[in-house]
PDB file of N, CA, C and O in Angstrom:
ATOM      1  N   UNK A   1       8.900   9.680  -9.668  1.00  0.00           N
ATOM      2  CA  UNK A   1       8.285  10.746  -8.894  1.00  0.00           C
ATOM      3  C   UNK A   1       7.845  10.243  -7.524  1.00  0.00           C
ATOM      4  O   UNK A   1       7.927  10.899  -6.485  1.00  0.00           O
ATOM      5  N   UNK A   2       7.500   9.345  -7.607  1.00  0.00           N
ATOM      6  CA  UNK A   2       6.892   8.608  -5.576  1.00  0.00           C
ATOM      7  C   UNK A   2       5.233   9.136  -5.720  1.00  0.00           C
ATOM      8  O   UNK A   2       4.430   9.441  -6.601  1.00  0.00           O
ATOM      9  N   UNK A   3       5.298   9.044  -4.547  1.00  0.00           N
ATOM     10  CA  UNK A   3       4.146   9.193  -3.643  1.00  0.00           C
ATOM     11  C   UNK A   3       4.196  10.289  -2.666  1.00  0.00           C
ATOM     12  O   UNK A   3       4.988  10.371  -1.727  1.00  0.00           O
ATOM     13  N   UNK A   4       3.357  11.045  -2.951  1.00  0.00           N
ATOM     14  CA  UNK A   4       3.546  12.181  -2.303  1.00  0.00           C
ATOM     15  C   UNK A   4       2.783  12.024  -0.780  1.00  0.00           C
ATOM     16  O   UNK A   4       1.653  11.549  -0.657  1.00  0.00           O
ATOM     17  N   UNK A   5       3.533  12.463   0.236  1.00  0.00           N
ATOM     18  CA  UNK A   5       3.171  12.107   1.715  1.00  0.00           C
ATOM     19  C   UNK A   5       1.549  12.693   1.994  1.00  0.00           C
ATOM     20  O   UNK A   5       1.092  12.457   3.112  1.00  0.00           O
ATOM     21  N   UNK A   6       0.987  13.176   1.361  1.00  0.00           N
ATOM     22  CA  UNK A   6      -0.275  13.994   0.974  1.00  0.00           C
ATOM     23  C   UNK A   6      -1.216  12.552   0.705  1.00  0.00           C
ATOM     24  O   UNK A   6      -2.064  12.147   1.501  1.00  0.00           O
ATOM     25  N   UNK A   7      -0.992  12.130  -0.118  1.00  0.00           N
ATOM     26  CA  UNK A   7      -1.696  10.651  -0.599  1.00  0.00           C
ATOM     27  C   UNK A   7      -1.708   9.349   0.282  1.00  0.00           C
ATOM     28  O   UNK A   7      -2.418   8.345   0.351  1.00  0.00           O
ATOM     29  N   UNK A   8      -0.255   9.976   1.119  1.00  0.00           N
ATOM     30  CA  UNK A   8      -0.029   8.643   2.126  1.00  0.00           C
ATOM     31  C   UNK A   8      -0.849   8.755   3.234  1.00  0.00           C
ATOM     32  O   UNK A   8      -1.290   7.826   3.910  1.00  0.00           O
ATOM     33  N   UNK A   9      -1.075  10.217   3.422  1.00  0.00           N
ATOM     34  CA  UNK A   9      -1.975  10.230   5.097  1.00  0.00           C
ATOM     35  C   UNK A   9      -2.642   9.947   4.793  1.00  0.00           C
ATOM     36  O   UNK A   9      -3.008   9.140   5.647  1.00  0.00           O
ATOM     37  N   UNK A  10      -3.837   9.934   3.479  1.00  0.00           N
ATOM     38  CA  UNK A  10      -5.005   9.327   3.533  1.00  0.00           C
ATOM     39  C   UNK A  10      -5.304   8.309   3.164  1.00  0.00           C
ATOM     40  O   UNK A  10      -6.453   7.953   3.424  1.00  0.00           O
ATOM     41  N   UNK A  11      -4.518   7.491   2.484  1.00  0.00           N
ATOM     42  CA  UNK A  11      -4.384   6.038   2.308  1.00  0.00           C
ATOM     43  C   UNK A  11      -4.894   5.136   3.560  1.00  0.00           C
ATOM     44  O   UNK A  11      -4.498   5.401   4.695  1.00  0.00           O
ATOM     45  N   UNK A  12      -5.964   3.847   3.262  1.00  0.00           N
ATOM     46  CA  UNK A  12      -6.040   3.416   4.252  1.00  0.00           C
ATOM     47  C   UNK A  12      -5.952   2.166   3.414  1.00  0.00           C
ATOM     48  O   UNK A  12      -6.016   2.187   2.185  1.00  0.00           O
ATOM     49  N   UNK A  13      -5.756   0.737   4.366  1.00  0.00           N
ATOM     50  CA  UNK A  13      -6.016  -0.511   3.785  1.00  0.00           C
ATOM     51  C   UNK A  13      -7.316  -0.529   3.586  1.00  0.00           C
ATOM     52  O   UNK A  13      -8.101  -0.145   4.453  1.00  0.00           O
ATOM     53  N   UNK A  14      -7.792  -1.100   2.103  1.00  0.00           N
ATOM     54  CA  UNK A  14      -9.085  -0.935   2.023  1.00  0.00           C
ATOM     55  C   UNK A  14      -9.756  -2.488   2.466  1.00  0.00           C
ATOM     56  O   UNK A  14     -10.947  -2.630   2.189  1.00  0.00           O
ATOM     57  N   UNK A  15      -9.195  -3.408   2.995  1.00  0.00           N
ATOM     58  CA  UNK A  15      -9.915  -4.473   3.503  1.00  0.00           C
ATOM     59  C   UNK A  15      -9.803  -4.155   5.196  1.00  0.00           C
ATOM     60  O   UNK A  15     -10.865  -4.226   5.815  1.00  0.00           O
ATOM     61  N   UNK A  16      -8.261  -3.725   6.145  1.00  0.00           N
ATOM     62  CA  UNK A  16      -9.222  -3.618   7.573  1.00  0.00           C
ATOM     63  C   UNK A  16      -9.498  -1.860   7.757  1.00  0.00           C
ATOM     64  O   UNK A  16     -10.020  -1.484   8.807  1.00  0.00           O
ATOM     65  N   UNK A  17      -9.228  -1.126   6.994  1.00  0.00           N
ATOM     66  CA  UNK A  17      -9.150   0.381   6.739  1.00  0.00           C
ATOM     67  C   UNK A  17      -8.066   0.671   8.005  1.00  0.00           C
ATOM     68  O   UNK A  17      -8.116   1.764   8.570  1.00  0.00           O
ATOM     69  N   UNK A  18      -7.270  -0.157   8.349  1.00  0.00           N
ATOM     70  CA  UNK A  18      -6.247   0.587   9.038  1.00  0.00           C
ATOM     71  C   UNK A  18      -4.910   1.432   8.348  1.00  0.00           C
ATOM     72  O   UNK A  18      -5.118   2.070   7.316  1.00  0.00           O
ATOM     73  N   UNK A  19      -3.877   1.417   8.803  1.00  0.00           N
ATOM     74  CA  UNK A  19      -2.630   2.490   8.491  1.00  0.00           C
ATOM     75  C   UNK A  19      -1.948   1.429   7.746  1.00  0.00           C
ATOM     76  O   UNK A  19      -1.910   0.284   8.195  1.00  0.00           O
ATOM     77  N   UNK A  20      -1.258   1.838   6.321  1.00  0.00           N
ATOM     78  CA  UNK A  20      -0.336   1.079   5.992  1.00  0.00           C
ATOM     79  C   UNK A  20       0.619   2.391   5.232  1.00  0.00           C
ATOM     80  O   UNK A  20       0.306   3.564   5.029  1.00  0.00           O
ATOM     81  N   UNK A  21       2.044   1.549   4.887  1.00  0.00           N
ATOM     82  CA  UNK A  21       3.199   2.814   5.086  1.00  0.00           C
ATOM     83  C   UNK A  21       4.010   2.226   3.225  1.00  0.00           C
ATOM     84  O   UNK A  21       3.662   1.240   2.575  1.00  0.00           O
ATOM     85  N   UNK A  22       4.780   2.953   2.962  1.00  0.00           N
ATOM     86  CA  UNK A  22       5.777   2.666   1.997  1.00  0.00           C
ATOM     87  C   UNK A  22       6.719   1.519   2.069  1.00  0.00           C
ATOM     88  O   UNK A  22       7.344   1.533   3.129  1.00  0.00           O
ATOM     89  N   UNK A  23       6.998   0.609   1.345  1.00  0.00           N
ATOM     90  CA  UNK A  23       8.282  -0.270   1.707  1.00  0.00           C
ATOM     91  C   UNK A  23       9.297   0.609   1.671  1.00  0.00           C
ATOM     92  O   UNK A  23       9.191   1.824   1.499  1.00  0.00           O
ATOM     93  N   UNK A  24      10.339  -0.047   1.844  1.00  0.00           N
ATOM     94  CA  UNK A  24      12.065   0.194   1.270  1.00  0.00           C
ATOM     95  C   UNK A  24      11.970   0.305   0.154  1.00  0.00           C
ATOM     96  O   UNK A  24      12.197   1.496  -0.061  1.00  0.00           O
ATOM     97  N   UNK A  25      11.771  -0.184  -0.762  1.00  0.00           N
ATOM     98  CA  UNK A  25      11.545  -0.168  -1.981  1.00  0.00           C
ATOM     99  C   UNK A  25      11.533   0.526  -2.625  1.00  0.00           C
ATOM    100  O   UNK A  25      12.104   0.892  -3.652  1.00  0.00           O
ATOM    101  N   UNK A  26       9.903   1.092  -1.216  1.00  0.00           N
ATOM    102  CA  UNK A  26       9.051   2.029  -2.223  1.00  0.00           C
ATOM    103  C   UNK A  26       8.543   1.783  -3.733  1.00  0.00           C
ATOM    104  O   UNK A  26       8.492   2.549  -4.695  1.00  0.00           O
ATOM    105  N   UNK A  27       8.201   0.479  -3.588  1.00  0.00           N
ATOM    106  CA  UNK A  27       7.423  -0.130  -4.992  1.00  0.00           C
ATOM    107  C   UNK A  27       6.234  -0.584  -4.592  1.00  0.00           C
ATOM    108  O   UNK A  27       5.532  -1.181  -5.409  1.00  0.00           O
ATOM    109  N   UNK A  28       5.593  -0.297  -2.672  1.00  0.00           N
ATOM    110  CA  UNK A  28       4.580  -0.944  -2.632  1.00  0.00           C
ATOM    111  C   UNK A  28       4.341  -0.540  -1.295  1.00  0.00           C
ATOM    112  O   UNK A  28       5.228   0.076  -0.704  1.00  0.00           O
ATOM    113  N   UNK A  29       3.025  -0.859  -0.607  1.00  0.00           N
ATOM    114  CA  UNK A  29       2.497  -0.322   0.165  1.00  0.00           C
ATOM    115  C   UNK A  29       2.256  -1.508   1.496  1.00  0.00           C
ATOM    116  O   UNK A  29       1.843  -2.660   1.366  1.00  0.00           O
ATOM    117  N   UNK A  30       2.554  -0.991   2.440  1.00  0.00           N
ATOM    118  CA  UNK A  30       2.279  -2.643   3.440  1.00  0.00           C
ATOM    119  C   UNK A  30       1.349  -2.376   4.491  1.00  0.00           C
ATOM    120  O   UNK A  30       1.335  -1.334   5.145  1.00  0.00           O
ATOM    121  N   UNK A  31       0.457  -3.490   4.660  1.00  0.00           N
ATOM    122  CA  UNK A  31      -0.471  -3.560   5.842  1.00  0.00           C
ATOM    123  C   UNK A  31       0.132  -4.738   6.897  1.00  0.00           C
ATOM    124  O   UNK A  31       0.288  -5.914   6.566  1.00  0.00           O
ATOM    125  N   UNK A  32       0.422  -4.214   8.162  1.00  0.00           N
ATOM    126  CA  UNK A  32       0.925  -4.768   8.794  1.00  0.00           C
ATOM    127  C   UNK A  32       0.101  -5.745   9.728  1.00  0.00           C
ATOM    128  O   UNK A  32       0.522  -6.816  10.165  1.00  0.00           O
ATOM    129  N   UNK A  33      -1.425  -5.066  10.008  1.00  0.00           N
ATOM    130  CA  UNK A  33      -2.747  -5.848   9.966  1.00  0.00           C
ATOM    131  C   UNK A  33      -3.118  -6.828   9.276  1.00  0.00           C
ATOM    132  O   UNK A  33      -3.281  -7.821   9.986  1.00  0.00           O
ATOM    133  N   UNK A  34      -3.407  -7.067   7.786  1.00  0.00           N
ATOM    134  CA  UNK A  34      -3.334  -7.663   6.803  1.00  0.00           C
ATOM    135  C   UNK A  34      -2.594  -8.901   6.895  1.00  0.00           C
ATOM    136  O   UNK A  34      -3.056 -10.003   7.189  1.00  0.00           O
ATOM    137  N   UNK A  35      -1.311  -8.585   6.593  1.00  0.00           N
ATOM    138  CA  UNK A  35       0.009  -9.070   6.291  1.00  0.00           C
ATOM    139  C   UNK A  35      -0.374  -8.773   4.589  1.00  0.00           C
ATOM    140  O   UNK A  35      -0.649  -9.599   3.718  1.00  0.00           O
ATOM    141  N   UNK A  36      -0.293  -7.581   4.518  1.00  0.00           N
ATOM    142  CA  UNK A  36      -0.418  -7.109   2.454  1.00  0.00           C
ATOM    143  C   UNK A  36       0.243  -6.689   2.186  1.00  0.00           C
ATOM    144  O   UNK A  36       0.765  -5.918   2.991  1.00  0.00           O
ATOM    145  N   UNK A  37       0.758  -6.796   0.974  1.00  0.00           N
ATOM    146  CA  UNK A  37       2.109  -5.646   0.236  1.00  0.00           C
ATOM    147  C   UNK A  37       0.654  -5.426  -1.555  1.00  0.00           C
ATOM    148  O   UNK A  37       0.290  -6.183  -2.455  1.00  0.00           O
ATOM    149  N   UNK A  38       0.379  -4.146  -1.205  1.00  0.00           N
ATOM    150  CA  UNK A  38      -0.104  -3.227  -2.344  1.00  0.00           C
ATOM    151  C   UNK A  38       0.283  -2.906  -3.532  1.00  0.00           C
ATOM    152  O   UNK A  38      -0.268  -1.848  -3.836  1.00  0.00           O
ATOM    153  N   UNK A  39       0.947  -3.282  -4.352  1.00  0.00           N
ATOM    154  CA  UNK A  39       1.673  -2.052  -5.516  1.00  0.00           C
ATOM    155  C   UNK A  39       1.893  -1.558  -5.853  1.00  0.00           C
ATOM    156  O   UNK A  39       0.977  -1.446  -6.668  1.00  0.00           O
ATOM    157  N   UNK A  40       2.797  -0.574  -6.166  1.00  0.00           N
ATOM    158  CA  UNK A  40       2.148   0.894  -6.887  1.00  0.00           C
ATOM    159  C   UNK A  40       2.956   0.578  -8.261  1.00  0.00           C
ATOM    160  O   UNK A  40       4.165   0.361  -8.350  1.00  0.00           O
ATOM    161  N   UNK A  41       2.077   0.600  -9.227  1.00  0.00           N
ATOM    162  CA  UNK A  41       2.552   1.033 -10.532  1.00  0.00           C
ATOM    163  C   UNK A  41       2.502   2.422 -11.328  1.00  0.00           C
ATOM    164  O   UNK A  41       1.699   3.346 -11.459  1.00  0.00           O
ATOM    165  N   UNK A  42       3.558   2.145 -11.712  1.00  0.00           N
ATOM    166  CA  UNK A  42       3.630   3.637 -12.670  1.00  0.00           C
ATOM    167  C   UNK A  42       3.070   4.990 -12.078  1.00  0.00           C
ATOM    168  O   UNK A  42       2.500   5.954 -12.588  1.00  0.00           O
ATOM    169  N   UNK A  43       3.525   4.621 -10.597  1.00  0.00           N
ATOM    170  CA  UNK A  43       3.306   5.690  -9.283  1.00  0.00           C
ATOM    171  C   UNK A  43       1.870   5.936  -8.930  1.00  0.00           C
ATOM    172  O   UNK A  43       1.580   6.896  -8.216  1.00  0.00           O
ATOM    173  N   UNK A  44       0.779   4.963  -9.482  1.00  0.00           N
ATOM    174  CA  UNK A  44      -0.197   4.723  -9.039  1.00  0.00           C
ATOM    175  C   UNK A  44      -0.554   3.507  -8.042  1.00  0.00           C
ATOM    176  O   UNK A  44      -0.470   2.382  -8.534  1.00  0.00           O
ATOM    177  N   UNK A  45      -0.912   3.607  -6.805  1.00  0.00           N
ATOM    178  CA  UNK A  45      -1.137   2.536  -5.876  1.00  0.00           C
ATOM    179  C   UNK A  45      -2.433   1.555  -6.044  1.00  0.00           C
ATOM    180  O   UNK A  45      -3.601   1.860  -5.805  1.00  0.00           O
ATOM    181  N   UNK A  46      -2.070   0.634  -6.390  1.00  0.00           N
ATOM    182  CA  UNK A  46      -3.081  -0.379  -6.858  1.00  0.00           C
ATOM    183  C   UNK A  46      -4.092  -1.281  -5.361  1.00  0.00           C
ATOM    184  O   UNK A  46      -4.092  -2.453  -4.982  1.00  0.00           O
ATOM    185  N   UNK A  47      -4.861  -0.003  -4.859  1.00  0.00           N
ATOM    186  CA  UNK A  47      -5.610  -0.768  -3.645  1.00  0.00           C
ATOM    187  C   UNK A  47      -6.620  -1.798  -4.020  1.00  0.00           C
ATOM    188  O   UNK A  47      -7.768  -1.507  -3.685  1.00  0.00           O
ATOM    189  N   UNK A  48      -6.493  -2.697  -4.508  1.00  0.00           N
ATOM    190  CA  UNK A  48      -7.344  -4.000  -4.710  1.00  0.00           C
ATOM    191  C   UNK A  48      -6.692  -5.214  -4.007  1.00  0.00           C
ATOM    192  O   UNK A  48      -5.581  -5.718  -4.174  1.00  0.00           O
ATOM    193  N   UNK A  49      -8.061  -5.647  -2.881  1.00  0.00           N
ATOM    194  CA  UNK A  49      -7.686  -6.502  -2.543  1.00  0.00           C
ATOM    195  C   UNK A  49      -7.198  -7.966  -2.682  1.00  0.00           C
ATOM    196  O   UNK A  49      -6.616  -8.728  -1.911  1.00  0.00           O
ATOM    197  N   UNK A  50      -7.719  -8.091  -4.140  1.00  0.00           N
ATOM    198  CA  UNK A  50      -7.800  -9.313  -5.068  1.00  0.00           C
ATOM    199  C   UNK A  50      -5.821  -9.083  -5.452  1.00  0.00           C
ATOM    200  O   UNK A  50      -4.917  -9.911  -5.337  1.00  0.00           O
ATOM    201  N   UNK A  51      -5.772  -7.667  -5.900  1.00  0.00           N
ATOM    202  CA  UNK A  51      -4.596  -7.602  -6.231  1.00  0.00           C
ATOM    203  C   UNK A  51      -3.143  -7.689  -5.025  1.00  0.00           C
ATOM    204  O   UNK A  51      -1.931  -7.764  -5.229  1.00  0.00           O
ATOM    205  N   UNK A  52      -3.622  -7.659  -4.281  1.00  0.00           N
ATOM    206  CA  UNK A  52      -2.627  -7.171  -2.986  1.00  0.00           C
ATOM    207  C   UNK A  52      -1.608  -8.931  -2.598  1.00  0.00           C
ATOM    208  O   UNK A  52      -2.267  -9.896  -2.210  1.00  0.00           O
ATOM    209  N   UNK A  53      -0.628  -9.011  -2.715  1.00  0.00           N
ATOM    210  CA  UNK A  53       0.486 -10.069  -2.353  1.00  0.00           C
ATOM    211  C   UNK A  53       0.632 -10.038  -1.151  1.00  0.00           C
ATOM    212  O   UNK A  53       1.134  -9.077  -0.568  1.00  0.00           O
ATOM    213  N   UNK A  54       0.185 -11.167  -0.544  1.00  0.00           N
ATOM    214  CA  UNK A  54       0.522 -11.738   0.983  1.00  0.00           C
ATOM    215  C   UNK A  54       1.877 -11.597   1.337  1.00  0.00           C
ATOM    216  O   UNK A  54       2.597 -11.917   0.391  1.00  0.00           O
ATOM    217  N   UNK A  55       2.598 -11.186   2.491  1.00  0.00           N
ATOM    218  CA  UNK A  55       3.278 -11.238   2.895  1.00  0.00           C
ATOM    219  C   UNK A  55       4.202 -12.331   3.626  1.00  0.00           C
ATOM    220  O   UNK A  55       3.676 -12.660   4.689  1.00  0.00           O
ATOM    221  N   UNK A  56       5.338 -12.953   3.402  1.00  0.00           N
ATOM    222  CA  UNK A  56       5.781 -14.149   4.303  1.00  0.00           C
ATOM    223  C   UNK A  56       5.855 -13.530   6.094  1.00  0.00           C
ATOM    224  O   UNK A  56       6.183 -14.297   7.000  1.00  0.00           O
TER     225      UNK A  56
END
């Protein structure tokens, strides 16, 4: 099902609260501020910062 663009406008990074967008993927969420890739499981977006994978 995704992510509905409704959920995406208000999505913010919750460590600098700036804009982050969908991968290619679309298995995860990226802060380009950060350098974060988010998760989304089972079409739920996992905003924890503990949880969030650094980016190369």
């Amino acid at each position: 099902m995704g992510i509905s663009k409704e959920l995406l406008d208000i999505l913010a990074c919750p460590k600098c609260k700036g804009e982050i967008y969908l991968n290619d993927a679309e298995d995860g969420l990226i802060c380009d501020n950060c350098k974060l890739l988010y998760e989304i499981r089972d079409d739920i977006p996992i905003m924890l910062i503990d949880e969030a994978k650094p980016l190369d």
